[in-house]
Steps between C-alpha positions, in 0.01 A plus 500: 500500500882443613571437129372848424651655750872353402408599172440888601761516713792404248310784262546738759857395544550571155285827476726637759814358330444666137329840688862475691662482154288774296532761768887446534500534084301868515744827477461741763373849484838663443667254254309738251740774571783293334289482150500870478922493473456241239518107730191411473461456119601106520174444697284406156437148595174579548409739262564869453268549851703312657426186784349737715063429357620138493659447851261728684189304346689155542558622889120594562390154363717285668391715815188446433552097465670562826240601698248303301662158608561629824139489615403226304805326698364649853135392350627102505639521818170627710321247291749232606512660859079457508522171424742399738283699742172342407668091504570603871878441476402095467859410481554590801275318701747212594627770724207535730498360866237239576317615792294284776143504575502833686639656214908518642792422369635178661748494791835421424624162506720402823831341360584267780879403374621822474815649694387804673448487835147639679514791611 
């Protein structure tokens, strides 16, 4: 389950990274203004349309992706949380205090060479 979880967590990194890089590559509203003075003919990389069709449906999938591995990411982690939860934290258990027959902890040892004086 950790394995998985590594696994959907650099996807996500790299969702986000290339959703980053698509949306910063999309025109704004008003750089169509400049086509109608006669700029925006060199855009034909794409095709006579344009990269608008392709970077729009590029940025809905990788959102899509994004969210997708996002709760399949927060999916691993309550499953590894439950199990934690149901082994009771067993590594831990070196960390208890032993307690005596009337169920307290035990009294604190008297160190008889040490330097402070009674008070």
């Amino acid at each position: 389950m950790q394995t998985l979880q590594t696994v959907l967590l650099i996807l996500l990194l790299i969702d986000a990274v290339a959703l980053a890089a698509i949306v910063l590559l999309q025109q704004g509203k008003g750089a169509d203004v400049g086509a109608a003075f006669g700029s925006g003919s060199a855009n034909t990389m794409f095709g006579s349309a344009g990269s608008t069709s392709f970077l729009t449906k590029m940025t809905v999938y990788l959102a899509i992706g994004f969210f997708v591995i996002a709760f399949g990411l927060a999916y691993t982690a309550k499953e590894i949380a439950t199990d934690m939860r149901s082994e009771g934290l067993s590594g831990f258990g070196d960390l208890e205090t032993p307690l005596d027959d009337e169920g307290l902890p035990p009294a604190p040892a008297s160190d008889p060479e040490s330097d402070l004086p009674d008070v």
